[in-house]
PDB file of the backbone (N, CA, C, O) and the ligand in Angstrom, with CONECT records:
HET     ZN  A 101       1
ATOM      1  N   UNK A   1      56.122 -84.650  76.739  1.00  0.00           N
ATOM      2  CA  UNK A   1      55.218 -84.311  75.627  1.00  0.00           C
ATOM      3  C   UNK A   1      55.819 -84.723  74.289  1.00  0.00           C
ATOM      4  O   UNK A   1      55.222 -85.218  73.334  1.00  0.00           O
ATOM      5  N   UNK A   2      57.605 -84.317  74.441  1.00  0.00           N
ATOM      6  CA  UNK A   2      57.911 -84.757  73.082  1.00  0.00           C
ATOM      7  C   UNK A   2      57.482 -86.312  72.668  1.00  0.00           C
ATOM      8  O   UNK A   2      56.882 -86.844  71.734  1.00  0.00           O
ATOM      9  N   UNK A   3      57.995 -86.646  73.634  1.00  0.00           N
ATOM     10  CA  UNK A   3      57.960 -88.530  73.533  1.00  0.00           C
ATOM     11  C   UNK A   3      56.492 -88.950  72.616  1.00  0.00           C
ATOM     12  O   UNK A   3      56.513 -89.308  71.438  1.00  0.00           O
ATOM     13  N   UNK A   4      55.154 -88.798  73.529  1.00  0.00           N
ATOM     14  CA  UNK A   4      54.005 -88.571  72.832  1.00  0.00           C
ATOM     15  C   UNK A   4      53.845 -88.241  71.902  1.00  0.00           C
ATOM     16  O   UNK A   4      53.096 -88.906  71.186  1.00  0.00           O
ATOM     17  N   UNK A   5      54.423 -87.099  71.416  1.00  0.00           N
ATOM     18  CA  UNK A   5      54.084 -86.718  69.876  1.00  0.00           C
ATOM     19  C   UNK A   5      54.969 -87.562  68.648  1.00  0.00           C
ATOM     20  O   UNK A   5      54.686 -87.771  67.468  1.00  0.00           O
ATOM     21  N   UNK A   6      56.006 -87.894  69.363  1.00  0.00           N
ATOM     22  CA  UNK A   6      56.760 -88.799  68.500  1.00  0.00           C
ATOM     23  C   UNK A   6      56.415 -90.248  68.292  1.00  0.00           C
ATOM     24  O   UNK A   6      56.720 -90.893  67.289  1.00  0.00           O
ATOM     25  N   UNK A   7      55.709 -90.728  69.399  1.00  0.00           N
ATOM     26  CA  UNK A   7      55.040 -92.118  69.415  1.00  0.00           C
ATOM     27  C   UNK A   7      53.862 -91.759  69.017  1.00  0.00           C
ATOM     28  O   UNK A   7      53.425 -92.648  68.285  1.00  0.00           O
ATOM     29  N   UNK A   8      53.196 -90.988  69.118  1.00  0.00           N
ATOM     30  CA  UNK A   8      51.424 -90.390  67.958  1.00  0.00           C
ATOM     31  C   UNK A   8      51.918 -90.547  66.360  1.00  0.00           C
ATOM     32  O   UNK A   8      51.318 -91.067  65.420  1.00  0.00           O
ATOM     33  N   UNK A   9      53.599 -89.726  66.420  1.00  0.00           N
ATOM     34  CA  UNK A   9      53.306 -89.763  64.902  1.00  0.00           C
ATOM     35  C   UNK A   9      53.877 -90.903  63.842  1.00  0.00           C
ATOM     36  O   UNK A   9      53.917 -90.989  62.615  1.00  0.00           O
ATOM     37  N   UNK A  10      54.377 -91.888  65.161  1.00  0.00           N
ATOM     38  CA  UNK A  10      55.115 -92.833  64.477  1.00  0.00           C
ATOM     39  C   UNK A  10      54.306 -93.858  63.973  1.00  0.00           C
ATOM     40  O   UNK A  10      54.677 -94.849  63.344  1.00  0.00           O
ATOM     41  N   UNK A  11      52.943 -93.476  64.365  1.00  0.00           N
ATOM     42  CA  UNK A  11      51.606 -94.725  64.826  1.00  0.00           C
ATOM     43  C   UNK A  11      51.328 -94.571  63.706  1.00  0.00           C
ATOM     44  O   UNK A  11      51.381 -95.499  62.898  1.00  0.00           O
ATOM     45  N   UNK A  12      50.830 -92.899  63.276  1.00  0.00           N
ATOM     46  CA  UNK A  12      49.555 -93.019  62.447  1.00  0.00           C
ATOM     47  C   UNK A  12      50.248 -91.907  60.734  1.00  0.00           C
ATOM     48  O   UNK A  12      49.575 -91.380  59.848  1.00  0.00           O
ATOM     49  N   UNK A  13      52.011 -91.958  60.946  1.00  0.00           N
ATOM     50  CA  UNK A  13      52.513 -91.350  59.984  1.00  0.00           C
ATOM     51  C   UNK A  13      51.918 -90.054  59.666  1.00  0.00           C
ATOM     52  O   UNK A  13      51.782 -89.755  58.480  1.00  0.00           O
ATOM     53  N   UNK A  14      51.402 -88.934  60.948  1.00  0.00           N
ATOM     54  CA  UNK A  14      50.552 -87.861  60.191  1.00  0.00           C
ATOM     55  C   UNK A  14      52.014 -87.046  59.680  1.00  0.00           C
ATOM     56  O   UNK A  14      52.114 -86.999  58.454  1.00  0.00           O
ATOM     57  N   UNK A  15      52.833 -86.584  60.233  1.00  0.00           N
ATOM     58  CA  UNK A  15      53.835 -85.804  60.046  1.00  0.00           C
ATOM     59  C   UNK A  15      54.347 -86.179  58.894  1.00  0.00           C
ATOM     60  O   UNK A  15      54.701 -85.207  58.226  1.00  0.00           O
ATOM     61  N   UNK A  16      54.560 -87.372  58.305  1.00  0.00           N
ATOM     62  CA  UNK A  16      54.932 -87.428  56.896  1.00  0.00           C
ATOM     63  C   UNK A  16      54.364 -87.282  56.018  1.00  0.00           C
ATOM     64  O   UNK A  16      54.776 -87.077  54.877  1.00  0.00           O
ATOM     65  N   UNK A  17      53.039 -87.383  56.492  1.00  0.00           N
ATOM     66  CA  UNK A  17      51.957 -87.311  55.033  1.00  0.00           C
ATOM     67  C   UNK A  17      51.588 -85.626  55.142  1.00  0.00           C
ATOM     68  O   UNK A  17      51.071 -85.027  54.199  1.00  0.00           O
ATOM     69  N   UNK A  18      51.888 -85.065  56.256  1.00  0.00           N
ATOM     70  CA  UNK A  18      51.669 -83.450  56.290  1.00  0.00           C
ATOM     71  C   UNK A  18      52.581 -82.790  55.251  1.00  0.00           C
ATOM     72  O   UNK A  18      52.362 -82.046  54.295  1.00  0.00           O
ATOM     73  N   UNK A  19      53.758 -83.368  55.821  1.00  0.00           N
ATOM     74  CA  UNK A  19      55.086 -82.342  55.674  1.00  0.00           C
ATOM     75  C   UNK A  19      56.081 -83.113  55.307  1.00  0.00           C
ATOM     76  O   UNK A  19      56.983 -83.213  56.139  1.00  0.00           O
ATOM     77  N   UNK A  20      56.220 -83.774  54.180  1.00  0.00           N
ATOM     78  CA  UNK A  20      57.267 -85.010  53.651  1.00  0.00           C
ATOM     79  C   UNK A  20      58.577 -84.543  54.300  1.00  0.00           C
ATOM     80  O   UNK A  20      59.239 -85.473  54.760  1.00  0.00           O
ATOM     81  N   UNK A  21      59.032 -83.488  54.425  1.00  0.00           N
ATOM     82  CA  UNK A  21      60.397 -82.732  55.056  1.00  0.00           C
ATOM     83  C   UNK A  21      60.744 -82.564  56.071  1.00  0.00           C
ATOM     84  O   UNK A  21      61.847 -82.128  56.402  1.00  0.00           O
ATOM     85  N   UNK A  22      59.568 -82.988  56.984  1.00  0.00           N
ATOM     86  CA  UNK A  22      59.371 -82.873  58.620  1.00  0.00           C
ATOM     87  C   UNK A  22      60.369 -83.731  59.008  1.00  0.00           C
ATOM     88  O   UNK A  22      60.368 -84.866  58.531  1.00  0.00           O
ATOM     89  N   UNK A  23      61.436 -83.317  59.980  1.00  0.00           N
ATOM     90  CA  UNK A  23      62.048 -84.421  61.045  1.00  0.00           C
ATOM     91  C   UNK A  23      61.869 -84.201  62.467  1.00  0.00           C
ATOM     92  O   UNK A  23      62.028 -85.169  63.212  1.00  0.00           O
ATOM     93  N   UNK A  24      61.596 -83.195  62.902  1.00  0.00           N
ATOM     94  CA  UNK A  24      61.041 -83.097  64.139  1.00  0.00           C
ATOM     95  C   UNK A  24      59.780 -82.955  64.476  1.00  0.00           C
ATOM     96  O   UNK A  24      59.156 -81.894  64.476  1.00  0.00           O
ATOM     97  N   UNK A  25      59.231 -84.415  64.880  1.00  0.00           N
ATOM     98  CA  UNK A  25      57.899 -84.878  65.087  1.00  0.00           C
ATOM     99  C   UNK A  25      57.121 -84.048  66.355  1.00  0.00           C
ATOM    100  O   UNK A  25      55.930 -84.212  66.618  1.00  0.00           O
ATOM    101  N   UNK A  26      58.209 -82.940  67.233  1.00  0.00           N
ATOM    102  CA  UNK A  26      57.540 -82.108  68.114  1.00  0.00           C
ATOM    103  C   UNK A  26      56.259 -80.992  66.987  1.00  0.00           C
ATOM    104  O   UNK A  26      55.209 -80.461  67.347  1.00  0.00           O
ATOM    105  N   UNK A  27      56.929 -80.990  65.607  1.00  0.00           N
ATOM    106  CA  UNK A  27      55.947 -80.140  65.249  1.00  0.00           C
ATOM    107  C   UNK A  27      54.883 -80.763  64.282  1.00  0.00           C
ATOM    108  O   UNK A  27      54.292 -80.117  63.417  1.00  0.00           O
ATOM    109  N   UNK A  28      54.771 -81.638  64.447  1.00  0.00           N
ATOM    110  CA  UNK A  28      53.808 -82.593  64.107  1.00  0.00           C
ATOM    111  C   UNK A  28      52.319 -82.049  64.434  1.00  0.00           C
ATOM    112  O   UNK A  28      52.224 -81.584  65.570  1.00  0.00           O
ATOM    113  N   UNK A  29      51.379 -82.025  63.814  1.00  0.00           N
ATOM    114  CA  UNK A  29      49.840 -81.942  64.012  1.00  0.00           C
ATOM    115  C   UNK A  29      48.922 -81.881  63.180  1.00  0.00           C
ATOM    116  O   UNK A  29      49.024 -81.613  61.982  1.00  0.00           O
ATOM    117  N   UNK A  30      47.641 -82.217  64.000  1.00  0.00           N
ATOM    118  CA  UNK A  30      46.680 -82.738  62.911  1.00  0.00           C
ATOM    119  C   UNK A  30      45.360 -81.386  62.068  1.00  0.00           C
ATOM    120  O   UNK A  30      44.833 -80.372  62.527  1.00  0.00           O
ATOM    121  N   UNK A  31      45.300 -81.863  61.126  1.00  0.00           N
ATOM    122  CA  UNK A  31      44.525 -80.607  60.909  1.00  0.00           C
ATOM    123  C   UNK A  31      42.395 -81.504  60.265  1.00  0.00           C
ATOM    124  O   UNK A  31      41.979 -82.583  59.845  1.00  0.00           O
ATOM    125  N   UNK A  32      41.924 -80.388  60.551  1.00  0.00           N
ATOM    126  CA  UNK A  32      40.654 -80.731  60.113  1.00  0.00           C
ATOM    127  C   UNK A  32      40.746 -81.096  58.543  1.00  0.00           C
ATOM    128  O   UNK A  32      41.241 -80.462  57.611  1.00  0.00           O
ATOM    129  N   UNK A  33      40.033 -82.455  58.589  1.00  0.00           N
ATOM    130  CA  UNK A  33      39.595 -82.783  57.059  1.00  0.00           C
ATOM    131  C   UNK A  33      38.848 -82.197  56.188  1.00  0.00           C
ATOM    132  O   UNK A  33      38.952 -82.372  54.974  1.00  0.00           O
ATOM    133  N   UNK A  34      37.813 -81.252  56.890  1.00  0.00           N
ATOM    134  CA  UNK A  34      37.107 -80.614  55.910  1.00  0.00           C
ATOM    135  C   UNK A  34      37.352 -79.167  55.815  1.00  0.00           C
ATOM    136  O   UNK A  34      37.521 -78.762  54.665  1.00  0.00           O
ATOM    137  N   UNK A  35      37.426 -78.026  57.046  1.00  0.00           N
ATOM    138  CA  UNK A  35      38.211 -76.851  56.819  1.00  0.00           C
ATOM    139  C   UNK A  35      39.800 -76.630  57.146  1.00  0.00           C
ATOM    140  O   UNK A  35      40.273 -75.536  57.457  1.00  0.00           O
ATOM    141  N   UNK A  36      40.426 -77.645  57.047  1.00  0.00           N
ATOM    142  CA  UNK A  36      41.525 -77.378  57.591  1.00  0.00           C
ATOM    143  C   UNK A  36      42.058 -76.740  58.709  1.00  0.00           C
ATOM    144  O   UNK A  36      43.159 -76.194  58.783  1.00  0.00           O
ATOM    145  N   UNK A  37      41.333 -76.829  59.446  1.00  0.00           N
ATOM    146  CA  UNK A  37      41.390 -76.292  60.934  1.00  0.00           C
ATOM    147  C   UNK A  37      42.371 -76.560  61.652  1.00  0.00           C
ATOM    148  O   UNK A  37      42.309 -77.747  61.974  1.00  0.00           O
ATOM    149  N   UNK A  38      43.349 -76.002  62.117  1.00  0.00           N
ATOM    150  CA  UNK A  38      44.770 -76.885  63.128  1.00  0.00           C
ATOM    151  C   UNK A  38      44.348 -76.260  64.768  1.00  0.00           C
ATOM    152  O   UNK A  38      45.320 -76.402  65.511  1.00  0.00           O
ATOM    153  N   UNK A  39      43.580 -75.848  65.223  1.00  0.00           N
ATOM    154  CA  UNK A  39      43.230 -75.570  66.437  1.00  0.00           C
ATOM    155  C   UNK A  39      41.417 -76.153  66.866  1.00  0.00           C
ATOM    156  O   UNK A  39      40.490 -75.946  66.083  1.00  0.00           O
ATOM    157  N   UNK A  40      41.305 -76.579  67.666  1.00  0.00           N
ATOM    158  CA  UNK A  40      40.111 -77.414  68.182  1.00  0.00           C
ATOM    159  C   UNK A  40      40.160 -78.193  67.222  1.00  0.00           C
ATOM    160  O   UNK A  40      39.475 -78.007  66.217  1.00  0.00           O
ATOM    161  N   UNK A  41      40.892 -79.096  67.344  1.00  0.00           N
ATOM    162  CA  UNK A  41      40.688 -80.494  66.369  1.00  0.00           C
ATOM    163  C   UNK A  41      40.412 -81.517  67.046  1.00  0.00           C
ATOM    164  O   UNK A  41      41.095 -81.797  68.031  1.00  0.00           O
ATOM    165  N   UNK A  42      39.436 -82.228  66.687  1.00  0.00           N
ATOM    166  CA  UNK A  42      38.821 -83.438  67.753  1.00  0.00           C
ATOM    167  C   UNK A  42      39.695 -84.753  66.944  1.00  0.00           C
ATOM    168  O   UNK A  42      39.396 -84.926  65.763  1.00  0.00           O
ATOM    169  N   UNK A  43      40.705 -85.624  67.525  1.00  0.00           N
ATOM    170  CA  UNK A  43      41.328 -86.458  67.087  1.00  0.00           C
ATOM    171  C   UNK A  43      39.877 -87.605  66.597  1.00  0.00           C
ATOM    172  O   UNK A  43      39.425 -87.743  65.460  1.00  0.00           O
ATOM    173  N   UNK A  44      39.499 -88.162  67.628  1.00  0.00           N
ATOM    174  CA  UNK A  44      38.541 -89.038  67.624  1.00  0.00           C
ATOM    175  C   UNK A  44      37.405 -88.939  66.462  1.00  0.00           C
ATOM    176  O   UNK A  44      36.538 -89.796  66.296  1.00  0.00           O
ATOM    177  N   UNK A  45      37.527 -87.932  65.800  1.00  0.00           N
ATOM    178  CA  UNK A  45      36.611 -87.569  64.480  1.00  0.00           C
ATOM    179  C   UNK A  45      36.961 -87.283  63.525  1.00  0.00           C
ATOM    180  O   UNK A  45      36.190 -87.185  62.571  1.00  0.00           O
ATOM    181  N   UNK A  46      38.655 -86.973  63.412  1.00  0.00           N
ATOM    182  CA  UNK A  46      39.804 -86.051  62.499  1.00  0.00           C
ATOM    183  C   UNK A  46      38.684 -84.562  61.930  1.00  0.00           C
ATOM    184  O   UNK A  46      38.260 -84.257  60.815  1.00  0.00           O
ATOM    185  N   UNK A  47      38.556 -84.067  62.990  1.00  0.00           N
ATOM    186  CA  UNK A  47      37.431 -82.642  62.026  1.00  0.00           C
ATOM    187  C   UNK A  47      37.909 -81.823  63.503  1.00  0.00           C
ATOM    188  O   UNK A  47      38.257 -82.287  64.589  1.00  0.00           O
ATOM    189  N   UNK A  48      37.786 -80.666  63.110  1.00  0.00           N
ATOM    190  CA  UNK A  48      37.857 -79.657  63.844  1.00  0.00           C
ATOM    191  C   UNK A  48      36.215 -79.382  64.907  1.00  0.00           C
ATOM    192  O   UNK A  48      35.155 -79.935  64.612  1.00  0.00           O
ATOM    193  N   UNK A  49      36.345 -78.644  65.843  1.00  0.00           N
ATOM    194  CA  UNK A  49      35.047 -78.650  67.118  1.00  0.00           C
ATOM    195  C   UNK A  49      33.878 -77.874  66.223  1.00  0.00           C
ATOM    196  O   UNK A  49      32.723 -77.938  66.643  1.00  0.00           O
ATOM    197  N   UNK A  50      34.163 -77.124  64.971  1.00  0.00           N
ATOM    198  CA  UNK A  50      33.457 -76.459  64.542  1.00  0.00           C
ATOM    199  C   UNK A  50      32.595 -77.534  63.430  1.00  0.00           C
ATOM    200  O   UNK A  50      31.371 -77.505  63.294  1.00  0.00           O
ATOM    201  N   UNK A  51      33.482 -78.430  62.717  1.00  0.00           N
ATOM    202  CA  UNK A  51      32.780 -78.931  61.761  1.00  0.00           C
ATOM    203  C   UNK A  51      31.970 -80.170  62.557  1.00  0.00           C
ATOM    204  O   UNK A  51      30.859 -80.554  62.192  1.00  0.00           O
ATOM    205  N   UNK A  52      32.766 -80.788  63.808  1.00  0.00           N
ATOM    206  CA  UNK A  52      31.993 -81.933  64.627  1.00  0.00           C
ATOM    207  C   UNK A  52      30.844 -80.945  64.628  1.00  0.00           C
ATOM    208  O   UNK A  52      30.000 -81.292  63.803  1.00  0.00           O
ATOM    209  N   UNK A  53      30.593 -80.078  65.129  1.00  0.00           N
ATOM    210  CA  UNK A  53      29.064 -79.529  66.243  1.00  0.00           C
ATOM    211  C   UNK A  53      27.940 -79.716  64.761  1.00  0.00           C
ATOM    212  O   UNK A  53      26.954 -80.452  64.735  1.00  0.00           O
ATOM    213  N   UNK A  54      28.491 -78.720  63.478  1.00  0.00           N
ATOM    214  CA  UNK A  54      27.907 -78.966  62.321  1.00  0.00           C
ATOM    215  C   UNK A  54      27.246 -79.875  62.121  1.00  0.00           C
ATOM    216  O   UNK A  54      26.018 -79.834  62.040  1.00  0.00           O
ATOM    217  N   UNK A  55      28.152 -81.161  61.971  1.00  0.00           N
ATOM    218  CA  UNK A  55      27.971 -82.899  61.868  1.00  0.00           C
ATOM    219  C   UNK A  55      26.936 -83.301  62.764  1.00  0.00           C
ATOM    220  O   UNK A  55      25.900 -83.846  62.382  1.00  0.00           O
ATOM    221  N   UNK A  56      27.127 -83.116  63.601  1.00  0.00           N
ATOM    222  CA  UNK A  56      26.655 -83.792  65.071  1.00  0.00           C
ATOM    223  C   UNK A  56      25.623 -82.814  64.778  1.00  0.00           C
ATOM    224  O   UNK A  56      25.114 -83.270  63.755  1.00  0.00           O
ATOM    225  N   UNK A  57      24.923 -81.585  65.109  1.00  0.00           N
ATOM    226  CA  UNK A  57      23.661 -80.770  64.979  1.00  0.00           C
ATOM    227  C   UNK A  57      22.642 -81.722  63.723  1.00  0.00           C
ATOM    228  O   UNK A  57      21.490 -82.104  63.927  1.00  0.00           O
ATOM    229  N   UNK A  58      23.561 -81.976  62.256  1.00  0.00           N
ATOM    230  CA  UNK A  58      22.884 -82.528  61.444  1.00  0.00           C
ATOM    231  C   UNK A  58      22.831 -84.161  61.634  1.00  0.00           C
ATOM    232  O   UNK A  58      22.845 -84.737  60.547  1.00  0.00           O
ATOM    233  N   UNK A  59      22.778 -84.959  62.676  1.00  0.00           N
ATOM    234  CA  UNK A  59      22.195 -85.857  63.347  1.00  0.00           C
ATOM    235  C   UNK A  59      23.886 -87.002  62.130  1.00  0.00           C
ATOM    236  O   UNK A  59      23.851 -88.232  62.106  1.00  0.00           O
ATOM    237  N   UNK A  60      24.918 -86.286  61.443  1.00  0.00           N
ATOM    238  CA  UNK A  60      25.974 -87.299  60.691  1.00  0.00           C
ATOM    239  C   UNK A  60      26.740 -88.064  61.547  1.00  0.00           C
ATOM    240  O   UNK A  60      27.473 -88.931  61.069  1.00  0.00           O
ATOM    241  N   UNK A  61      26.673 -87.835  63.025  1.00  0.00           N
ATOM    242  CA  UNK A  61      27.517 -88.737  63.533  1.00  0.00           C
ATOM    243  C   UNK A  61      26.811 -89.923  64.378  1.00  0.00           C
ATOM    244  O   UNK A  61      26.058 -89.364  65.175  1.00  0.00           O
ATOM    245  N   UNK A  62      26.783 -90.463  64.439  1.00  0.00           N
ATOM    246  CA  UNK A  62      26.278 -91.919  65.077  1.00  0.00           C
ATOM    247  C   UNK A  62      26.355 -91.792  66.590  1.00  0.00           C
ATOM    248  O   UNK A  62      27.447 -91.568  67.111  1.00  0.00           O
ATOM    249  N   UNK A  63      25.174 -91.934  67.376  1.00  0.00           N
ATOM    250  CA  UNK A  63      25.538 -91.330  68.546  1.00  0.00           C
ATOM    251  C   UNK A  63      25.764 -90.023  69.315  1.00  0.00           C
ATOM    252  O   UNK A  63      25.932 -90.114  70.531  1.00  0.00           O
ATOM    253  N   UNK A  64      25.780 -89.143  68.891  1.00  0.00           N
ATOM    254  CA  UNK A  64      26.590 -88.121  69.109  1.00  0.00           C
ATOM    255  C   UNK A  64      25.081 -87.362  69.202  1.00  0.00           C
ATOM    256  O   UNK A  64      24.085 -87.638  68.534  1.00  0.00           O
ATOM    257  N   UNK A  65      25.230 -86.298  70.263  1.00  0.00           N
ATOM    258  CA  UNK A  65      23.876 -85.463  70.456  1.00  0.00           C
ATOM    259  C   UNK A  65      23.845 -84.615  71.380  1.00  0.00           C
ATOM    260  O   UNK A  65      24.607 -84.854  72.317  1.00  0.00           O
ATOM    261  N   UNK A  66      23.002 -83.366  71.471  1.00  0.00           N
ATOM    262  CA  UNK A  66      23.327 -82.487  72.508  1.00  0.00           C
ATOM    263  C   UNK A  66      22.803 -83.099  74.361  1.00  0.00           C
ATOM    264  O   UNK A  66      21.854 -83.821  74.667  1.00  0.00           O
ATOM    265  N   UNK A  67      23.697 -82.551  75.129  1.00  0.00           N
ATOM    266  CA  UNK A  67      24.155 -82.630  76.157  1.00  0.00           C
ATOM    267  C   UNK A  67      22.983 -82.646  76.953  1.00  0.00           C
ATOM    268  O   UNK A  67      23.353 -82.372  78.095  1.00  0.00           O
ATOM    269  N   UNK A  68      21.978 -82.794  76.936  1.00  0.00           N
ATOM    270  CA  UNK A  68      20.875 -82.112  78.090  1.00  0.00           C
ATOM    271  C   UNK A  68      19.860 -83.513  78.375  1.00  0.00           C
ATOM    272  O   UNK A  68      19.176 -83.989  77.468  1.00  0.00           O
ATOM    273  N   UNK A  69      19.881 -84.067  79.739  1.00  0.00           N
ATOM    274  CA  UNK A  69      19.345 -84.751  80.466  1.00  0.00           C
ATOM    275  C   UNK A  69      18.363 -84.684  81.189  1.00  0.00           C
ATOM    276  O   UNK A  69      18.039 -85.647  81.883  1.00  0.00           O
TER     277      UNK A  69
HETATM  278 ZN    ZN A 101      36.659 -78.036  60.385  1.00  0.00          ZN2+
END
């Protein structure tokens, strides 16, 4: 897991731009762009599950729509 988080944060520099003081990239993580959310954070959207559903309910994401077939 460490390895991963250290090759995630070496990619996309989040840990430095979080925490300029950070050296251990195990505590590295991403937080929501709009409430700052650090738990259910959807990487693929940088927003937390609460502000995606928001987004996505108000038709802002491209694609994106409820589940029912
Ligand atoms: Zn959020």
């Amino acid at each position: 897991m460490a390895g991963k988080a250290q090759k995630y944060a070496a990619k996309t520099k989040t840990a430095k731009r979080l925490r300029g003081s950070l050296k251990h990239s195990t505590k590295a993580y991403n937080r929501c762009e709009i409430c700052g959310r650090s738990r259910g954070y959807i990487r693929k959207y940088k927003i937390c599950r609460i502000c995606f559903r928001q987004r996505a309910m108000n038709g802002e994401l491209p694609g994106v729509h409820v589940a029912t077939w």
